[in-house]
Backbone as a printed PyTorch tensor [residue, N CA C, xyz], in Angstrom:
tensor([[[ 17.2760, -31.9200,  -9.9470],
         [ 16.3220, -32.4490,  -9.0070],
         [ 14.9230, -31.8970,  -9.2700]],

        [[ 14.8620, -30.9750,  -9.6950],
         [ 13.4820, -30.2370, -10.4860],
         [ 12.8510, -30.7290, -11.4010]],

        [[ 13.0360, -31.6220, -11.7690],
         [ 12.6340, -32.3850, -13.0020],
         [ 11.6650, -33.8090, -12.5510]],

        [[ 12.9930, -34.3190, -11.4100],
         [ 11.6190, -35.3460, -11.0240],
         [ 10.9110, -35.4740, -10.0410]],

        [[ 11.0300, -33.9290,  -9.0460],
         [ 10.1260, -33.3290,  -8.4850],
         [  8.6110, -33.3120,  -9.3730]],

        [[  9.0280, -32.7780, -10.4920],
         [  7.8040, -31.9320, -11.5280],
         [  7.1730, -33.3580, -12.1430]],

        [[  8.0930, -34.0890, -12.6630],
         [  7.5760, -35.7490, -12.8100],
         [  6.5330, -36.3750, -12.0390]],

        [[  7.1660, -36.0180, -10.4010],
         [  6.8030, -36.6570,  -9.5070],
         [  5.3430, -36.4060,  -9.2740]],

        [[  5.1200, -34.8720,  -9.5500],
         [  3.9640, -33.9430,  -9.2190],
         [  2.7470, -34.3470, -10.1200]],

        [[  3.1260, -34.3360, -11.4760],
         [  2.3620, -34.8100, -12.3850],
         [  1.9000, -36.1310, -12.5790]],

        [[  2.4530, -36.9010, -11.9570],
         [  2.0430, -38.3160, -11.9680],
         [  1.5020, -38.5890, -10.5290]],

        [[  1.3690, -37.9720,  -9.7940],
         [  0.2500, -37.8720,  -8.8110],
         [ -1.2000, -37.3070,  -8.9100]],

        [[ -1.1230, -36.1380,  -9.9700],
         [ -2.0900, -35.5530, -10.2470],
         [ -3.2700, -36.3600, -11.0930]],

        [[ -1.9600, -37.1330, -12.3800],
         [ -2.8770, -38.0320, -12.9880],
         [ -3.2280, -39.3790, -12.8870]],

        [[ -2.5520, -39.8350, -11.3450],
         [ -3.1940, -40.8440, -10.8280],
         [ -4.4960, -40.8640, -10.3190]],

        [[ -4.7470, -39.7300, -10.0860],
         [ -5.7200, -39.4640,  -9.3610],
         [ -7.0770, -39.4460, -10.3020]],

        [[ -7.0190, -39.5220, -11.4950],
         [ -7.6030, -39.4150, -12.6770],
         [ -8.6790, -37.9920, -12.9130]],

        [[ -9.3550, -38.5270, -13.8880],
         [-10.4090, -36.7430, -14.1480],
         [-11.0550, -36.7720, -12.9910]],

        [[-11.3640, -37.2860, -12.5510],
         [-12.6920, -36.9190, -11.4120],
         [-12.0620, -35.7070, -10.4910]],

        [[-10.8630, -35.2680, -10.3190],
         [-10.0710, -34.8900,  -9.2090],
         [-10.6860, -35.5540,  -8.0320]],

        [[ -9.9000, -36.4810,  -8.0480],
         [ -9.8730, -37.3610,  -6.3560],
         [ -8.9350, -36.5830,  -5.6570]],

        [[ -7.7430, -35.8390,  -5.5720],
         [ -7.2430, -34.7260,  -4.9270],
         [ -8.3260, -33.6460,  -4.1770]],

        [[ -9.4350, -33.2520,  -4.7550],
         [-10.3710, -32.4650,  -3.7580],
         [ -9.6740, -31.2460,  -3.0490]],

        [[-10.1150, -30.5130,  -2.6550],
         [ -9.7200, -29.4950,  -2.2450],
         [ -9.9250, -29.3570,  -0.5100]],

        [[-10.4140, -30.2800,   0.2550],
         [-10.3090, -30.7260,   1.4850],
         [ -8.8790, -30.2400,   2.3270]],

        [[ -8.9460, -28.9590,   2.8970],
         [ -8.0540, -28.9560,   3.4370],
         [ -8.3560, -29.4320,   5.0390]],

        [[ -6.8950, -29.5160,   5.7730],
         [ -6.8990, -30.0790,   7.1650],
         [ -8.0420, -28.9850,   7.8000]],

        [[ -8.4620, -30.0050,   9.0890],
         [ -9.4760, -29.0200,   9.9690],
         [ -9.1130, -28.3590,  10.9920]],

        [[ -7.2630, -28.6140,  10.8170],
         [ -6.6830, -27.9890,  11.9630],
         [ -5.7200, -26.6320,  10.5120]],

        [[ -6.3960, -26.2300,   9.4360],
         [ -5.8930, -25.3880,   8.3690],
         [ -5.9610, -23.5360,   8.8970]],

        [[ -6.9040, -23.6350,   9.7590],
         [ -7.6320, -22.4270,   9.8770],
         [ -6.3660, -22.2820,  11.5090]],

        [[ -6.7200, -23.3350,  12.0910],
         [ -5.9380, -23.1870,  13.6730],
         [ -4.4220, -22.8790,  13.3050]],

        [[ -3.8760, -23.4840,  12.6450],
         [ -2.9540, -23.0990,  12.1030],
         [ -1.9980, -22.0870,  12.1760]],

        [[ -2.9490, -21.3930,  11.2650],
         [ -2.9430, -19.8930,  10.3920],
         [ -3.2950, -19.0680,  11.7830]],

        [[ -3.7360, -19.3040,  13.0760],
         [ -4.5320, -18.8150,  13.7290],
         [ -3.1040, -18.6710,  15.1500]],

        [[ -2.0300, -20.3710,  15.2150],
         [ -0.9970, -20.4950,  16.1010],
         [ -0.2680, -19.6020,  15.2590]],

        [[ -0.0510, -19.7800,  13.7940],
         [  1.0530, -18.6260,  13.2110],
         [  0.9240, -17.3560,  13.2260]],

        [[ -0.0010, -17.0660,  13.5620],
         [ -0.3260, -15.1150,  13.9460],
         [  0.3350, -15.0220,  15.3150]],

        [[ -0.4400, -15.9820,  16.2270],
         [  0.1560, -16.1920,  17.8790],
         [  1.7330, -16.2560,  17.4080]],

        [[  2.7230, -16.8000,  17.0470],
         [  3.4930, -16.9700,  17.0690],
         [  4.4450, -15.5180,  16.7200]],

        [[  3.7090, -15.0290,  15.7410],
         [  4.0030, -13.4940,  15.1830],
         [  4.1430, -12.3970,  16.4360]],

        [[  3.0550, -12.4040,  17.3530],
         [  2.6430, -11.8660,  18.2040],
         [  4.0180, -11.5120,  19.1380]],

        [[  4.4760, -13.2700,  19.4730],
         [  5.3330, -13.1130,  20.6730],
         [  6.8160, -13.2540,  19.9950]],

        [[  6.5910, -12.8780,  18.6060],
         [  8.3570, -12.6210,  17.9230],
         [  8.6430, -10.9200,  17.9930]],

        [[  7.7100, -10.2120,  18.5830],
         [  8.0200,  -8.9200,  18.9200],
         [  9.2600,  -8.5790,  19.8140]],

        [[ 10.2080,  -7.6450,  19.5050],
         [ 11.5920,  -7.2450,  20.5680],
         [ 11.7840,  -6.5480,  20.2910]],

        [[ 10.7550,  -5.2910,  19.6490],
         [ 11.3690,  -4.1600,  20.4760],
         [  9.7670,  -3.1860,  20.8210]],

        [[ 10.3160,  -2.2190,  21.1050],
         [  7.9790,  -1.6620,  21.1550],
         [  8.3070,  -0.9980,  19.8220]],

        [[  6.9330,  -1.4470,  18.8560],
         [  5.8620,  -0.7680,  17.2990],
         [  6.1820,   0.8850,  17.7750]],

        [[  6.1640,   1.5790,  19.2550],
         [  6.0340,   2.8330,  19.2540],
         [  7.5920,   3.3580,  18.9690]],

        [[  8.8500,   2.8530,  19.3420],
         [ 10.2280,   3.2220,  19.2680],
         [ 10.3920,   3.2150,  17.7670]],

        [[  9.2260,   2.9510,  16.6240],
         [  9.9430,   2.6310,  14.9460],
         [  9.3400,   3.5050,  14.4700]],

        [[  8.2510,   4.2070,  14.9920],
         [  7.3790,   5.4130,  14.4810],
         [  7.6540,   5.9660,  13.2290]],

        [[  9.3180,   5.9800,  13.6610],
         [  9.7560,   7.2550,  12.5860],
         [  9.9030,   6.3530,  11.0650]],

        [[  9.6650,   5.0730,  11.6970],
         [ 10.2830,   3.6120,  10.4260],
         [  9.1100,   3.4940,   9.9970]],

        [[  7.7960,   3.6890,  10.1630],
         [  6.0560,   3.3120,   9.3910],
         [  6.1050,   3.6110,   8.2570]],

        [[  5.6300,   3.0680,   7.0120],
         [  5.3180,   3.2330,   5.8210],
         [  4.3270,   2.3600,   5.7600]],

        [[  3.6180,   2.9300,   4.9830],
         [  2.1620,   2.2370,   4.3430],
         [  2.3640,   1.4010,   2.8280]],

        [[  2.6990,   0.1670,   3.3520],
         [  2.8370,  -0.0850,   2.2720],
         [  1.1270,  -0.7020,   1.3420]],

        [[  0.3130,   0.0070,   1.9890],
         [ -1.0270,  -0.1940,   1.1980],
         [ -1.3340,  -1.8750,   0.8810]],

        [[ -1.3630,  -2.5030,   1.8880],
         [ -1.5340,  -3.8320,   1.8180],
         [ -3.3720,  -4.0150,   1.1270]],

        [[ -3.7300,  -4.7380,  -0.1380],
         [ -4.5520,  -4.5330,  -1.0140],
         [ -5.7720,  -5.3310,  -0.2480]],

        [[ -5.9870,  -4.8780,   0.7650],
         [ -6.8220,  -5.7980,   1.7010],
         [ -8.3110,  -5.8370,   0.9850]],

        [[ -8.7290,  -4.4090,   0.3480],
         [ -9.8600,  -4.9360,  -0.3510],
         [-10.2780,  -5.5380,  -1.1310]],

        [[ -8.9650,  -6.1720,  -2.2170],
         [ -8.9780,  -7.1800,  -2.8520],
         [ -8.7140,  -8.1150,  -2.9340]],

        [[ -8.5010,  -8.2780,  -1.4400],
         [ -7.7550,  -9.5220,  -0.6940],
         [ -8.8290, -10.0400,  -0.0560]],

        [[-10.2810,  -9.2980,   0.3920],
         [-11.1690,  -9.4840,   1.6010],
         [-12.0950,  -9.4850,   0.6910]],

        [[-12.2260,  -8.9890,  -0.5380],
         [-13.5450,  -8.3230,  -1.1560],
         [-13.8090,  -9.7440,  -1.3400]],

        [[-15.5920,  -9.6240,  -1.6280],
         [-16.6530, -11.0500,  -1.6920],
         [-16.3980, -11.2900,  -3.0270]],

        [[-15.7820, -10.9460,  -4.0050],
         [-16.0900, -10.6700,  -5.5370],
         [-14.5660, -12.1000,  -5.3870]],

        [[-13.8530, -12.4100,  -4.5760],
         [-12.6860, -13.2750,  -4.5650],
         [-13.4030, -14.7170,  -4.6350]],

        [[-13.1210, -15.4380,  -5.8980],
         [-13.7220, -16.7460,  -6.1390],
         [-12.8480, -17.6140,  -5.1440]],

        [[-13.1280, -19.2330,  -4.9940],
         [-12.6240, -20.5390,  -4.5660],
         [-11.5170, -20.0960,  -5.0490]],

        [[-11.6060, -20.6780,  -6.4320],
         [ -9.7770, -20.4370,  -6.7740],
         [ -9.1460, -19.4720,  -6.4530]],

        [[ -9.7430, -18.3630,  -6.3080],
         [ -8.6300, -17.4570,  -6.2790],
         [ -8.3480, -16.8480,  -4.8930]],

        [[ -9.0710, -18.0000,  -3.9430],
         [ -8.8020, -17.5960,  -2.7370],
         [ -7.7190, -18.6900,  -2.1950]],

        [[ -8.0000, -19.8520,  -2.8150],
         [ -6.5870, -20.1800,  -2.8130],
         [ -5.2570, -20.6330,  -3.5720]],

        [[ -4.9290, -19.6140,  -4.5880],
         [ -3.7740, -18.9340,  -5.2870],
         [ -3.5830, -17.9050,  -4.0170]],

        [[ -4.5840, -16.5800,  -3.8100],
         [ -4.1250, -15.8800,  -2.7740],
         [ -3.3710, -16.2020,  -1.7130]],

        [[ -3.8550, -17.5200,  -1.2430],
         [ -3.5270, -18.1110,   0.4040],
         [ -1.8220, -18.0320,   0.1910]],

        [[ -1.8080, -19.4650,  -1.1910],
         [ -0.9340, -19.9400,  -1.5820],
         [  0.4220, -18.5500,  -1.4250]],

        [[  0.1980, -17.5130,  -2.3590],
         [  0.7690, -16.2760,  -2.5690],
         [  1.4860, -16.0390,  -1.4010]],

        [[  0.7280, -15.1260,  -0.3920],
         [  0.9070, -14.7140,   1.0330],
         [  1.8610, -15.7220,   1.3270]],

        [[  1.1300, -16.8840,   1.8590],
         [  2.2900, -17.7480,   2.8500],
         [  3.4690, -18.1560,   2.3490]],

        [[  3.3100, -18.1970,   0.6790],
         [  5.0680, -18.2270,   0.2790],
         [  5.9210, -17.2270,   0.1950]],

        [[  5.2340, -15.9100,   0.0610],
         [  5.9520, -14.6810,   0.3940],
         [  6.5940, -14.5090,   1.9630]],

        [[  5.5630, -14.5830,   2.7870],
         [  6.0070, -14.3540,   3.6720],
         [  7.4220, -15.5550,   4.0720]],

        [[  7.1660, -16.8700,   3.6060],
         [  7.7230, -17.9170,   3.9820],
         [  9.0920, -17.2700,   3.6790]],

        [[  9.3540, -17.0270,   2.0370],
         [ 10.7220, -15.8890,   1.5020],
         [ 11.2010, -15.2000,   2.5440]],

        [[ 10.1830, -14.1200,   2.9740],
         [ 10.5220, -13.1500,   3.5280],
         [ 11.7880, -14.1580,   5.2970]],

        [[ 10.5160, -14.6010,   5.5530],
         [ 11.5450, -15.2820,   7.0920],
         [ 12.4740, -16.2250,   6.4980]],

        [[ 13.1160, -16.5380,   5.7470],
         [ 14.1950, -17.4280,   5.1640],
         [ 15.0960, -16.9730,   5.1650]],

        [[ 15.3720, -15.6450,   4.7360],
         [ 16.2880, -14.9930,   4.5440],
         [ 17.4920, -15.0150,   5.7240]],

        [[ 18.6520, -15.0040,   5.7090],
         [ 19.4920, -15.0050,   7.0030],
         [ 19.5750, -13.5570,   7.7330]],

        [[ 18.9000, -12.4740,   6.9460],
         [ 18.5020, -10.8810,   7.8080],
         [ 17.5350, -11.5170,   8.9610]],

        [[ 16.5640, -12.2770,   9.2840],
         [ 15.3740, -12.9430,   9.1510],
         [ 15.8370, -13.4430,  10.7460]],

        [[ 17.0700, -14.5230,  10.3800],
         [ 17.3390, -15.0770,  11.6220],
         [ 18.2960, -14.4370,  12.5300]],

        [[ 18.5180, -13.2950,  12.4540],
         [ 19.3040, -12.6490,  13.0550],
         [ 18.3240, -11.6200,  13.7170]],

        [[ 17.5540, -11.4140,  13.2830],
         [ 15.8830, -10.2200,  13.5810],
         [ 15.6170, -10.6720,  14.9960]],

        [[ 15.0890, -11.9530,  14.9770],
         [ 14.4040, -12.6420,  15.4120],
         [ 14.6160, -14.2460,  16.4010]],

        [[ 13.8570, -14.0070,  17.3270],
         [ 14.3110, -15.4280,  18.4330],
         [ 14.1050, -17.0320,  17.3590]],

        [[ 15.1060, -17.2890,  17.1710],
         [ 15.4350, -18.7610,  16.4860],
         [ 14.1440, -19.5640,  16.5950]],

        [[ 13.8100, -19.9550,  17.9770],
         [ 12.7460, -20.9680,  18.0430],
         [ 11.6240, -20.8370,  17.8600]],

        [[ 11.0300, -19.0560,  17.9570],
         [  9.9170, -18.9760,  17.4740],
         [  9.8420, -18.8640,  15.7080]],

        [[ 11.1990, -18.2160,  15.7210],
         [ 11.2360, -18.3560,  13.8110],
         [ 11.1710, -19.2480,  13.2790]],

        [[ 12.0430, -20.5100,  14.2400],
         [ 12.1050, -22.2460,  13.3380],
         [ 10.6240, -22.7350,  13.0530]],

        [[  9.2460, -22.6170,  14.8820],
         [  8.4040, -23.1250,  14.8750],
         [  7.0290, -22.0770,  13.6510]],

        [[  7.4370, -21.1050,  13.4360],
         [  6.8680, -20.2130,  12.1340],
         [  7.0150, -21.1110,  10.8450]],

        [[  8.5380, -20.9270,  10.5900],
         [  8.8450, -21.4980,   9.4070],
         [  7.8740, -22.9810,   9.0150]],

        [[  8.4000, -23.9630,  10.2900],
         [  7.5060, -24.9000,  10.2590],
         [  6.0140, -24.8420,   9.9500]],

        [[  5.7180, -24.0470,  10.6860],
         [  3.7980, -23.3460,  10.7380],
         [  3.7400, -23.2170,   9.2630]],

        [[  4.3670, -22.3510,   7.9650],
         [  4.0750, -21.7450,   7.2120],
         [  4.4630, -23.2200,   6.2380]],

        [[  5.3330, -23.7340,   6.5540],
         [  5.7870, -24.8560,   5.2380],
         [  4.3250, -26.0470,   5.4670]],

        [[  3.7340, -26.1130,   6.3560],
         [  3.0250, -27.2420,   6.7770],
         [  1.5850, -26.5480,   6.5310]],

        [[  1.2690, -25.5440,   6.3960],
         [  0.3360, -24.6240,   5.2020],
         [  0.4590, -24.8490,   4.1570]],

        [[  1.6660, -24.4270,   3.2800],
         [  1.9750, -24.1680,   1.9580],
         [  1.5610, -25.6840,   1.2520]],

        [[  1.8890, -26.7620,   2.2690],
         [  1.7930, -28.1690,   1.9660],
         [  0.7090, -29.0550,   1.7500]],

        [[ -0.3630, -28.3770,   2.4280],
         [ -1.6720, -28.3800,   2.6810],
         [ -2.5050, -27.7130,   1.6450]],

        [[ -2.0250, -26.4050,   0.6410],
         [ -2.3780, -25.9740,  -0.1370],
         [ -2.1390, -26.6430,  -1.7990]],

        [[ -0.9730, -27.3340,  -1.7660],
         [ -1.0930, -27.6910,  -2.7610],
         [ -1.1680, -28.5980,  -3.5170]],

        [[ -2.4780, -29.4130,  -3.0200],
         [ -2.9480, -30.6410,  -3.3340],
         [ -4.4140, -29.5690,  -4.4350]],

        [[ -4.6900, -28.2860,  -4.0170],
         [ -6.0000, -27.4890,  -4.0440],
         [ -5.3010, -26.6640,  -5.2160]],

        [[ -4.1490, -26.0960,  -4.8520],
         [ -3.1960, -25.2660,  -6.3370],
         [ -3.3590, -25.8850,  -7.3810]],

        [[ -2.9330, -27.7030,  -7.5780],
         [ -2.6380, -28.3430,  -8.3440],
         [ -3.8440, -28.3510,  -9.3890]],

        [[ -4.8080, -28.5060,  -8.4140],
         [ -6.1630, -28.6510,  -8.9930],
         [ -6.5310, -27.5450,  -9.6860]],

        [[ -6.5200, -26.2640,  -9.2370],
         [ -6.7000, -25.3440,  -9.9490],
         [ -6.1430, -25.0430, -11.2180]],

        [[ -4.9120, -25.4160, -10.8760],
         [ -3.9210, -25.2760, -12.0500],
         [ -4.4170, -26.1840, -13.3210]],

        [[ -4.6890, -27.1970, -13.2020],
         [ -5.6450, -28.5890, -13.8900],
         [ -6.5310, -27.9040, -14.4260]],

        [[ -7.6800, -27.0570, -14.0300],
         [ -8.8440, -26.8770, -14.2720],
         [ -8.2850, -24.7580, -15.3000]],

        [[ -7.6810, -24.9340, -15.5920],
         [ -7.2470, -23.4210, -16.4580],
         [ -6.8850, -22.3870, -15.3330]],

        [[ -6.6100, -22.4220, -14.2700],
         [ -6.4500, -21.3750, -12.7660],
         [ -4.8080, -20.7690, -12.9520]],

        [[ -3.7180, -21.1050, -14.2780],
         [ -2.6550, -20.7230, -13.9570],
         [ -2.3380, -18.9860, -14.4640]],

        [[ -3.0580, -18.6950, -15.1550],
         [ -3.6680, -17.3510, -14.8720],
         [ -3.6160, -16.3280, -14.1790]],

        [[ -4.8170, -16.5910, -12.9350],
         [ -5.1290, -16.2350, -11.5420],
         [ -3.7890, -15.8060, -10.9830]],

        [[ -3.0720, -16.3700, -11.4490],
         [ -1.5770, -16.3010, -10.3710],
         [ -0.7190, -14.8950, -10.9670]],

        [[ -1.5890, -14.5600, -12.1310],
         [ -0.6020, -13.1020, -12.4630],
         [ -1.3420, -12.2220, -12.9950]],

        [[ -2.7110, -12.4140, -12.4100],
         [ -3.5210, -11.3240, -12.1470],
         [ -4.0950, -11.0910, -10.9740]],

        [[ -5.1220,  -9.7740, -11.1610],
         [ -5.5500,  -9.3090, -10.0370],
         [ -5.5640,  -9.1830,  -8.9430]],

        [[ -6.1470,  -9.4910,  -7.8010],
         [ -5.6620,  -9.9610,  -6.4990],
         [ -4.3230, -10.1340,  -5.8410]],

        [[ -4.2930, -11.6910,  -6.9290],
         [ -2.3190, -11.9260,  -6.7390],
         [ -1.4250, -11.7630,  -7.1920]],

        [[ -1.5640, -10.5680,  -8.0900],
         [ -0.5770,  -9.5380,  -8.7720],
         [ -0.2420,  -8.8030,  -7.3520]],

        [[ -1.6670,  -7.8430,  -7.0090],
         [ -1.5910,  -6.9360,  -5.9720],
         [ -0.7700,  -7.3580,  -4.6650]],

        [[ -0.5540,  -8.6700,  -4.6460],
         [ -0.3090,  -9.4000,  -2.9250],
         [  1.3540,  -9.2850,  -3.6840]],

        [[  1.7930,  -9.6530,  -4.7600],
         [  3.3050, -10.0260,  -4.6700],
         [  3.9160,  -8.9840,  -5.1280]],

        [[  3.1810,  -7.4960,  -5.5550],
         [  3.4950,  -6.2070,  -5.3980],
         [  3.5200,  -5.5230,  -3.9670]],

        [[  2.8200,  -5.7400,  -3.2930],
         [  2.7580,  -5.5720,  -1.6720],
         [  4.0860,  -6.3620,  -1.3480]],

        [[  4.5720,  -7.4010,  -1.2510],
         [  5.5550,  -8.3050,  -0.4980],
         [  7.0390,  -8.0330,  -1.2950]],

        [[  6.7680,  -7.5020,  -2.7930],
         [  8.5420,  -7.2200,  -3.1000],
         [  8.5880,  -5.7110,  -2.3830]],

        [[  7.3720,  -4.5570,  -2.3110],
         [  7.8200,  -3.4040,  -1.3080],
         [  8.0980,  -4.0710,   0.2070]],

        [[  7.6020,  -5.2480,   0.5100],
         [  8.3580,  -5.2600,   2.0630],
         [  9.8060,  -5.3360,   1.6340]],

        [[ 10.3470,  -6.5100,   0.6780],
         [ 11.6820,  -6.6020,   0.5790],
         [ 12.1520,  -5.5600,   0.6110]],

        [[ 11.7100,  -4.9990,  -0.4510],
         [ 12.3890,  -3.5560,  -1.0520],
         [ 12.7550,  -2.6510,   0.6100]],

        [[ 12.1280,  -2.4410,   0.8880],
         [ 11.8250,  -1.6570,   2.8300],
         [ 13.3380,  -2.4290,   3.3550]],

        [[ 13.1280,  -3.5200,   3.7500],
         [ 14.0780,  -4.0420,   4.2880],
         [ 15.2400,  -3.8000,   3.7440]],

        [[ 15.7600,  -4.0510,   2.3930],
         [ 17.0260,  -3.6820,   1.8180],
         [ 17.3610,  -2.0580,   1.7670]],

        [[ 16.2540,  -1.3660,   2.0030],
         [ 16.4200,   0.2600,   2.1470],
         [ 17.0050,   0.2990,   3.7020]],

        [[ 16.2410,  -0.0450,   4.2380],
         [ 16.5320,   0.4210,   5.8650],
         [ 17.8830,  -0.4400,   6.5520]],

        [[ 18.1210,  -1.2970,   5.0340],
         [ 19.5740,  -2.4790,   6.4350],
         [ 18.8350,  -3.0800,   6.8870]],

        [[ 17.9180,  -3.5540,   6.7740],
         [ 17.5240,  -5.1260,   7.3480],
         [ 17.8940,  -4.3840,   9.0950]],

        [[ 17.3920,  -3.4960,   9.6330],
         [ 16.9910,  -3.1080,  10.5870],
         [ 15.8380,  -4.0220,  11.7790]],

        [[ 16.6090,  -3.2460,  13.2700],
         [ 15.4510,  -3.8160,  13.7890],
         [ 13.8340,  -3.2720,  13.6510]],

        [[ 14.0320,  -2.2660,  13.8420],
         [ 12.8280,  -1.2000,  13.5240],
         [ 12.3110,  -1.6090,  12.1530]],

        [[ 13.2770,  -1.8650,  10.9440],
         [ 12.7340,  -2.2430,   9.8150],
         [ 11.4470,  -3.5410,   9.6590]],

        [[ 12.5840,  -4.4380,  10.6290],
         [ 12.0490,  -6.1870,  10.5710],
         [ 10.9480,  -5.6570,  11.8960]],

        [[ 10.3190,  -4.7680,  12.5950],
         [  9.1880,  -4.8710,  13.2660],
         [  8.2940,  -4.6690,  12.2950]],

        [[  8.2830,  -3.8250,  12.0550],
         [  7.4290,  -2.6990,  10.8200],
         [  6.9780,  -3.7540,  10.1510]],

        [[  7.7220,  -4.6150,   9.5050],
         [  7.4600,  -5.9120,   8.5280],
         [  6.9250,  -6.4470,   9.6850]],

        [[  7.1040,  -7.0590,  10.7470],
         [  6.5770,  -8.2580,  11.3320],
         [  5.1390,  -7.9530,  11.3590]],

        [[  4.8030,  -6.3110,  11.8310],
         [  3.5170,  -6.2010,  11.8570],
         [  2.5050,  -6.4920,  10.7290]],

        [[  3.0560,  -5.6930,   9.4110],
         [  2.9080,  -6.3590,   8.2270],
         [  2.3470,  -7.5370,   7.9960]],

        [[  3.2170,  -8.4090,   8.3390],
         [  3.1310,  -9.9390,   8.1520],
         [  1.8140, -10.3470,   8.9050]],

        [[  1.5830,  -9.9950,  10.0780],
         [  0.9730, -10.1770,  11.0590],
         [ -0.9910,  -9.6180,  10.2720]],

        [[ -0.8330,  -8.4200,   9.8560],
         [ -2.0050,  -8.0610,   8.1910],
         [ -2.1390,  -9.1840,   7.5020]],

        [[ -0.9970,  -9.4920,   6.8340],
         [ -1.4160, -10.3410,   5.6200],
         [ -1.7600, -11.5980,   6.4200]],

        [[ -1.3250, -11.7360,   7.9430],
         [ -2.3570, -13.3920,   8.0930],
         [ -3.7970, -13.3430,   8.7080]],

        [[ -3.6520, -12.0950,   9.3270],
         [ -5.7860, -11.5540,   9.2640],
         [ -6.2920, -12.0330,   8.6150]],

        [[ -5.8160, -11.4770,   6.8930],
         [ -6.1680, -11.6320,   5.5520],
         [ -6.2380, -13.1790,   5.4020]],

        [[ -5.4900, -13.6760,   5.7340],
         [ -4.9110, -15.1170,   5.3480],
         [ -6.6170, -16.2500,   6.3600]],

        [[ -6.1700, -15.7200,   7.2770],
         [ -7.4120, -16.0860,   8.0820],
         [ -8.8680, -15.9120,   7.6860]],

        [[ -9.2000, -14.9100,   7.2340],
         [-10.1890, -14.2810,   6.6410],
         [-10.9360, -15.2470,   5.6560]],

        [[ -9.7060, -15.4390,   4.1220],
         [ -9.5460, -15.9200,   3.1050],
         [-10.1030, -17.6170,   3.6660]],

        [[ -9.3130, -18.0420,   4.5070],
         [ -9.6040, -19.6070,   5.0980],
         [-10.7610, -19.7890,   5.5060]],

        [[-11.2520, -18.7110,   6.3240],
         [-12.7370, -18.8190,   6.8610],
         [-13.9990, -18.5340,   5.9460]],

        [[-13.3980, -18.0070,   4.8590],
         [-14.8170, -17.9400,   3.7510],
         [-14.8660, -19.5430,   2.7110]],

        [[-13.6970, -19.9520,   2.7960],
         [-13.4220, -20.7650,   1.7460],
         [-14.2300, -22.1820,   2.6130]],

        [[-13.9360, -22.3530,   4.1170],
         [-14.8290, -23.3870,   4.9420],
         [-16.2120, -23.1430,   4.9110]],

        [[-16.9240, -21.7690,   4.6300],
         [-17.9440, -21.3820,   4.9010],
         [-18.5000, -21.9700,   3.3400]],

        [[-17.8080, -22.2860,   2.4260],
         [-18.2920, -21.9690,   0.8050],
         [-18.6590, -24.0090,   0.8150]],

        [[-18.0590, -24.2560,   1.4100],
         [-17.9340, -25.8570,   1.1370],
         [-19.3870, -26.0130,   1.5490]]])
């Protein structure tokens, strides 16, 4: 089925011909979004951040190279892209739905796939224009080194509750970031 997915992908791209008529126009509800999926983060909390104390690790989330001005168009969204499929991984998992209240996880999941979907009409393009690169350096090296130590955390601790807060808060960082990233990229247009 990967095949004429990838078919499928490519013959959209080059329908669209050189000009990129794809554009990088994301929705104007892209930012609100990203903005209900933090809210949503918020109220998937069950137990109190202060009872895991002893569970905190820093996992040094690379925020200055995640935030820094020196982050081009493209590579702010490869970054986006990065984050929200990590995290998307991360809540998929069946540790994930057992953590966490079902309906706010289902309406997340949803939140994050209906992002990811939105991004990659703008990936594609990049990817078109020499951007496949970007995706295994700098920046978004640093973001999918940050997100295999969440895994890593979780498979140390048992997929814990204290574990899966620690991460939620986490998660809850990387969509600041995520937000951040969205609001410079509207500001650049």
């Amino acid at each position: 089925m990967a095949l004429p997915l990838s078919l499928l992908t490519i013959l959209v791209v080059f329908s669209c011909g050189p000009s990129g008529a794809l554009g990088c126009d994301l929705p104007q509800n892209h930012i609100l979004l990203s903005k209900e999926n933090l809210a949503l983060l918020r109220q998937m909390q069950r137990i109190s951040t202060l009872s895991c104390l002893n569970d905190t690790k820093d996992f040094r989330f690379p925020r200055r190279m995640v935030n820094g001005s020196q982050v081009q168009e493209a590579q702010a969204i490869s970054l986006q892209h990065r984050m929200l499929q990590d995290v998307s991984d991360l809540l998929l998992t069946e540790h994930a739905s057992a953590a966490w209240n079902t309906t706010l996880l289902n309406q997340l999941r949803m939140g994050l796939y209906q992002q990811l979907e939105d991004l990659e009409p703008c990936l594609l393009q990049e990817m078109g224009e020499g951007g496949t690169a970007l995706s295994s350096q700098g920046p978004t090296l640093g973001v999918r080194k940050y997100f295999q130590g969440l895994f890593l955390y979780l498979e140390k601790k048992q997929y814990s509750d204290c574990a899966w807060e620690v991460v939620r808060v986490e998660i809850m960082r990387s969509f600041s970031s995520i937000i951040t990233l969205q609001e410079r990229l509207s500001n650049m247009d």
